[in-house]
N, C-alpha and C positions, 0 to 999 in steps of 0.2 A: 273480676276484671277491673284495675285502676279505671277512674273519671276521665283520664286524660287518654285513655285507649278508647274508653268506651265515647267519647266526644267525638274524636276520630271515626269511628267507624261508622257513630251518626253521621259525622258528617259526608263519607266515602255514598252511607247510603242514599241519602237525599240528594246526591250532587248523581246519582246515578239513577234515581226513581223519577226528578224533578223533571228531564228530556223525556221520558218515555210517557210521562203522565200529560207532557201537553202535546204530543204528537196522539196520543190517546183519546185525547180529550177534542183534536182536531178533525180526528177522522168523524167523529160523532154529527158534525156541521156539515153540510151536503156543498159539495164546491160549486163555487160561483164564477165566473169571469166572464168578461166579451171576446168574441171571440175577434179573428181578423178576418171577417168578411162583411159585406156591405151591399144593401139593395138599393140603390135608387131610382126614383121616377121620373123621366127627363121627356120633354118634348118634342117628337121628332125631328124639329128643326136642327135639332144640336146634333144629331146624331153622327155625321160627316168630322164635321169639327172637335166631338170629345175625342172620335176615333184618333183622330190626328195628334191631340192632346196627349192622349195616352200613349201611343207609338212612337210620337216622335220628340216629344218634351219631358216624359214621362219614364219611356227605355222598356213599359210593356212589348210583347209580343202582340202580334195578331189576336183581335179577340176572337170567343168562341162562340157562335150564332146557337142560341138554346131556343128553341119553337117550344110553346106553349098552348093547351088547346085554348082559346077565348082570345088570344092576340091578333092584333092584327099582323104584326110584323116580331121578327123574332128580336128576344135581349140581347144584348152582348155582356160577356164577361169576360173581363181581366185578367190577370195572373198579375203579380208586383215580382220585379226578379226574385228577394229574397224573400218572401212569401207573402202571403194575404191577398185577398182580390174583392173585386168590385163588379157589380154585375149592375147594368140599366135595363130600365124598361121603357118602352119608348109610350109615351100616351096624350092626346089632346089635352086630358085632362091633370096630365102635370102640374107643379106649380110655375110659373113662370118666373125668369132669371132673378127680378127683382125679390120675389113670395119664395123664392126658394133660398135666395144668402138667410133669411130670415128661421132657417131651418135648422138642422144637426148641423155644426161644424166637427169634421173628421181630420186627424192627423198622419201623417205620413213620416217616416220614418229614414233618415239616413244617417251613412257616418259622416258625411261631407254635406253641410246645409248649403253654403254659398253657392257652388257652383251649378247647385236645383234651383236655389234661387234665382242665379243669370239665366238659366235654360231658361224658366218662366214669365221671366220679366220681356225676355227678348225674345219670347213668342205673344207680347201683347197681352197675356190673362190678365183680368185686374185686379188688384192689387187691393185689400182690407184690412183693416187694424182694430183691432180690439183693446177697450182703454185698460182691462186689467191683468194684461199680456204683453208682451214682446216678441211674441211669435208670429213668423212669417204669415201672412194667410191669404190666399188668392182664391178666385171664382174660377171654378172650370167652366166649358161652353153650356149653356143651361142652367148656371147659377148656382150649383153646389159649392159649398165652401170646403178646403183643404190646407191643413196647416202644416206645414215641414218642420218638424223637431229632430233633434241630435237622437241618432239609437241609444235607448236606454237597456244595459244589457240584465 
């Protein structure tokens, strides 16, 4: 077999073995990711108010009442139109609005930022900045933080 065949067919085989050996070599790694759901601990005071937040600022549906034994009062969970959801727990012992911006900040997802943005500004949520960001970020009722980014597909 000429050099310049035999180069070739090296090269045919490594441009063929090289995809199969890192997808190989991938499955070996145990997959990791976050998923799209979310617990939070909120004080019952808020609970009227996130509901509102989320139904009517937000474009959730009705949330879903989950009873838990040890609670006093049941969570509510969310639904996001195009997927992922949120679920609170209602408790005294929450953090409170202030002890809670101080917490996870979580991001929310659309194809149209501006016009979440107006829905939110023009329901009054307040409004936070972060110095090594430009992304939108507001307080829901009870202090959780929420940030609105462009869908990354």
């Amino acid at each position: 077999m000429s050099t310049t065949r035999r180069d070739a067919l090296e090269t045919l085989v490594v441009a063929c073995i090289s995809p199969l050996a890192r997808v190989l070599a991938a499955k070996e790694s145990p997959m990791l990711a976050m998923s799209s759901r979310a617990h939070i601990l909120v004080r019952p005071s808020a609970k009227q108010t996130l509901t509102q937040c989320f139904t009517e600022v937000l474009g959730c549906a009705a949330p879903a009442a989950l009873n838990a034994p040890g609670l006093t009062e049941p969570m509510l969970a969310f639904r996001f139109p195009d997927g992922g959801s949120v679920s609170f727990e209602f408790s005294d012992d929450a953090p409170d609005e202030r002890q809670a911006r101080r917490g996870a900040w979580l991001e929310l997802q659309t194809d149209d930022v501006e016009p979440l943005r107006v829905k939110i500004v023009s329901a009054g949520l307040a409004q936070l900045r972060h110095p090594a960001t430009t992304t939108f970020y507001f307080a829901l009722p009870g202090g959780q933080v929420f940030g609105i980014v462009t869908r990354r597909e």
